[in-house]
C-alpha positions as CSV (number, residue, x, y, z in Angstrom):
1,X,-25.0,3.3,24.0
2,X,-25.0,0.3,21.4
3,X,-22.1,2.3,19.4
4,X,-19.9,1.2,22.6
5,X,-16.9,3.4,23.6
6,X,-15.9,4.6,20.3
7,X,-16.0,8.0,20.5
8,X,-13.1,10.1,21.9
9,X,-13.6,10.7,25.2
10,X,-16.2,7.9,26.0
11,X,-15.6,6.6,30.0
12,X,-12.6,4.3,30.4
13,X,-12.4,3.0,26.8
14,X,-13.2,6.0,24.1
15,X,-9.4,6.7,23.3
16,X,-8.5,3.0,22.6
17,X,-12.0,2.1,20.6
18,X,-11.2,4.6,17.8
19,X,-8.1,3.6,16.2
20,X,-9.6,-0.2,16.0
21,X,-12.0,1.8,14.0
22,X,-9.9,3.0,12.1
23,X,-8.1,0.4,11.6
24,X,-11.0,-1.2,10.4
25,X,-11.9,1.3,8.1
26,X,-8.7,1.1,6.6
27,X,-8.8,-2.3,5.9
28,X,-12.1,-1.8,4.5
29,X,-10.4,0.5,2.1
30,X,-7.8,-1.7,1.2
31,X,-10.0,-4.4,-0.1
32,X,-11.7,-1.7,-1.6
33,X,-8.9,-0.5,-3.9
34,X,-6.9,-3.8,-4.2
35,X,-4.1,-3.0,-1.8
36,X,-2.8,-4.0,1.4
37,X,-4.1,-1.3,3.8
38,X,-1.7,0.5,5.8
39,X,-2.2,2.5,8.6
40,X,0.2,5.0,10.4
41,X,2.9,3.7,8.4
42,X,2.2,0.0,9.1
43,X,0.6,-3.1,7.4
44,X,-2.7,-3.8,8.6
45,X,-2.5,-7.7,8.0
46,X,-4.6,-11.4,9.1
47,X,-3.4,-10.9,12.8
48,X,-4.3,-7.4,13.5
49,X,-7.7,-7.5,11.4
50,X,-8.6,-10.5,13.6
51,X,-7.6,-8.3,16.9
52,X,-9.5,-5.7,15.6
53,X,-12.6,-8.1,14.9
54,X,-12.5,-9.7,18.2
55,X,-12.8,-6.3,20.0
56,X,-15.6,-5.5,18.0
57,X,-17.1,-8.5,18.5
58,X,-16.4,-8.3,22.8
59,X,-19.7,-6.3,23.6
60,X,-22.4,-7.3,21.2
61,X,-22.0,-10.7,22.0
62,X,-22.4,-10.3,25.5
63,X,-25.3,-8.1,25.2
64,X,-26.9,-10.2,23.1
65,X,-25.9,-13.9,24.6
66,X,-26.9,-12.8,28.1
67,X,-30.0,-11.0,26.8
68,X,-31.3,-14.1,25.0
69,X,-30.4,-16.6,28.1
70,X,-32.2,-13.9,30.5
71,X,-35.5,-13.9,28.0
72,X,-35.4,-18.0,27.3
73,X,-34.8,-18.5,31.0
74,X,-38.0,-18.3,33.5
75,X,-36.3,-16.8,36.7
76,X,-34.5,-14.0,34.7
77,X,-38.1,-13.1,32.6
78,X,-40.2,-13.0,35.9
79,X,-38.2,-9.9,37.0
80,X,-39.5,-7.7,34.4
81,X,-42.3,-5.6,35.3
82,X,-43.8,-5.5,31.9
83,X,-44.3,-7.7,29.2
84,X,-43.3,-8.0,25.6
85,X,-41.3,-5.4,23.6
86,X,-40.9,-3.7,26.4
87,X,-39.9,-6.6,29.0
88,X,-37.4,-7.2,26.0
89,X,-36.0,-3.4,26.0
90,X,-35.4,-3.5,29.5
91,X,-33.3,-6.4,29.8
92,X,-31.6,-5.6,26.6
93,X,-30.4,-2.7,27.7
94,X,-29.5,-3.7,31.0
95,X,-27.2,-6.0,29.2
96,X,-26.1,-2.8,26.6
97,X,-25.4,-0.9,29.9
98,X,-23.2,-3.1,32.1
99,X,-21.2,-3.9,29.3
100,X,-20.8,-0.9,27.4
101,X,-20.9,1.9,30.2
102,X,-22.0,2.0,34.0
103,X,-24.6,-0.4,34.4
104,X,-27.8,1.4,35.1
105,X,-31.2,-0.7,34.2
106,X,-34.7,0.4,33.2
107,X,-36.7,0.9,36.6
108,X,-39.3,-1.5,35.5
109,X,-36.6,-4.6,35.6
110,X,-36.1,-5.9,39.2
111,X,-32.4,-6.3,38.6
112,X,-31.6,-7.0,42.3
113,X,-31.8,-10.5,41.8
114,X,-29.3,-13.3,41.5
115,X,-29.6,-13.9,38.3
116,X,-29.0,-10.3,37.3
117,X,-26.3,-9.3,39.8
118,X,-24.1,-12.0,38.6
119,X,-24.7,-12.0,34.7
120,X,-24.7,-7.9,35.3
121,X,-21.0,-8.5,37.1
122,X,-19.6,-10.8,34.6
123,X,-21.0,-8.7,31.2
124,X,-19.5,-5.8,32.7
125,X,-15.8,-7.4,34.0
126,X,-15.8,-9.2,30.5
127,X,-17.0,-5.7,28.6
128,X,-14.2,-4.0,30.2
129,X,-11.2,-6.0,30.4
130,X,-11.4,-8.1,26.9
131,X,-11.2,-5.1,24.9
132,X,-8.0,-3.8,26.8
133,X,-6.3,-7.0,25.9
134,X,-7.4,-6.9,22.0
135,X,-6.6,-3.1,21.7
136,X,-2.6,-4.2,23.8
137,X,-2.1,-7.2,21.4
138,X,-3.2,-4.8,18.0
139,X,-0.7,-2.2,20.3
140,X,1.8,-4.5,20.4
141,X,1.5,-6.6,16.6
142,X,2.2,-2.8,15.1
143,X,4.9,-1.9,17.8
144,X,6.9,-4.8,16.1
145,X,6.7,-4.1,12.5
146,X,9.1,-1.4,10.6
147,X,7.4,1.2,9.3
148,X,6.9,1.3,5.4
149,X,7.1,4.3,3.1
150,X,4.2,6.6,2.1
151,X,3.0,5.5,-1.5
152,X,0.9,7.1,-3.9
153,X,-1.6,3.9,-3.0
154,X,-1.8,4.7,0.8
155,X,-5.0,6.0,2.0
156,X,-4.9,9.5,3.4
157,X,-6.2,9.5,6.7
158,X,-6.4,13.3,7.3
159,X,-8.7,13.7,4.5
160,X,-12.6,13.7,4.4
161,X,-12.7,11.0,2.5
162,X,-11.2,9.1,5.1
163,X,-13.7,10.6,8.0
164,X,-16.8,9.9,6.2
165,X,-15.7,5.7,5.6
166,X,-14.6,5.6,9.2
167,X,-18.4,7.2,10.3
168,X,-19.7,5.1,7.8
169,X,-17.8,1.6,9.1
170,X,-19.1,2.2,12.8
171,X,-22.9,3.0,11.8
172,X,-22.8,-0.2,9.7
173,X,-20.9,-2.4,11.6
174,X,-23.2,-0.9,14.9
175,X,-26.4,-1.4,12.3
176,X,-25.9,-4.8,11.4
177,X,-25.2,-6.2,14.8
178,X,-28.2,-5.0,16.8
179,X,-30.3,-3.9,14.4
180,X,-32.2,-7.1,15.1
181,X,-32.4,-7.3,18.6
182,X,-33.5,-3.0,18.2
183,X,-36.5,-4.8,15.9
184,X,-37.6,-6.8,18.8
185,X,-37.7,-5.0,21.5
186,X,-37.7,-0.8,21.1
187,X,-38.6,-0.4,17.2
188,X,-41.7,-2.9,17.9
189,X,-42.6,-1.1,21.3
190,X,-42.8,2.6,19.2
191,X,-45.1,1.0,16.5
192,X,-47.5,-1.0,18.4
């Protein structure tokens, strides 16, 4: 659930998270190769990388903002059941849920509280709507450039090539951003 709505066919926001991936990816492979990435026949430049970023950035920051008030906060902490790791896992992916998918919660957090209903509402309006805007803005910064001829230094994106630096971007980008918070809470729980 941490890889967000990447994948094709993901509720509400699959379709849209892929291309910023692969814009990504591409722009990954530009600075990989020394040129200015292109993608679909336009320039992947400052303003759409920084789209692209900020989308990216949308979910794991409220996952893991709202996670870290919830455990450094009394009122939040008292609603877990269990303690430690686990107390952690639950309200980390309670977080992971509402703003990545539907908002479902471990049964051993009491998520019925004020606390949680609001933070819960607000992770999962913000998780939903910001990424819409980033992915309409990207939309919109390519809509207005011309499209620029195929050169022998474009990156084919039918290729393999292509597919296995596009996997490879989202595991790493995924794996960097929560591999922490994973450490803390289920990674700890399965080896204690």
């Amino acid at each position: 659930m941490m890889l967000g709505e990447i994948a094709p066919g993901g509720v509400g926001s699959g379709l849209y998270g892929m291309p910023i991936m692969a814009v990504v990816a591409v722009f990954i492979a530009g600075l990989m190769v020394g040129r200015t990435p292109e993608y679909l026949g336009k320039r992947i430049g400052t303003s759409e990388i920084k789209l692209a970023a900020l989308y990216i950035l949308v979910a794991p920051a409220l996952v893991l903002v709202f996670t870290a008030v919830a455990m450094a906060l009394p009122t939040p902490a008292n609603s877990m059941t269990n303690s430690g790791a686990h107390g952690f896992s639950e309200i980390l992916y309670a977080y992971t849920s509402a703003s990545n998918n539907n908002g479902s919660a471990f049964a051993g957090l009491n998520a019925d509280t004020r606390w949680f209903d609001t933070t819960l509402g607000i992770a999962m309006l913000l998780g939903r709507f910001l990424p819409m805007l980033f992915v309409l803005a990207l939309a919109g910064s390519l809509a207005r450039q011309t499209p620029v001829p195929v050169t022998a230094g474009t990156l084919r994106t039918e290729k393999p090539l292509f597919t296995g630096l596009l996997v490879g971007a989202i595991l790493i980008i995924t794996g960097l951003t929560y591999f922490p918070a994973l450490a803390l809470g289920p990674l700890a729980e399965g080896l204690a």
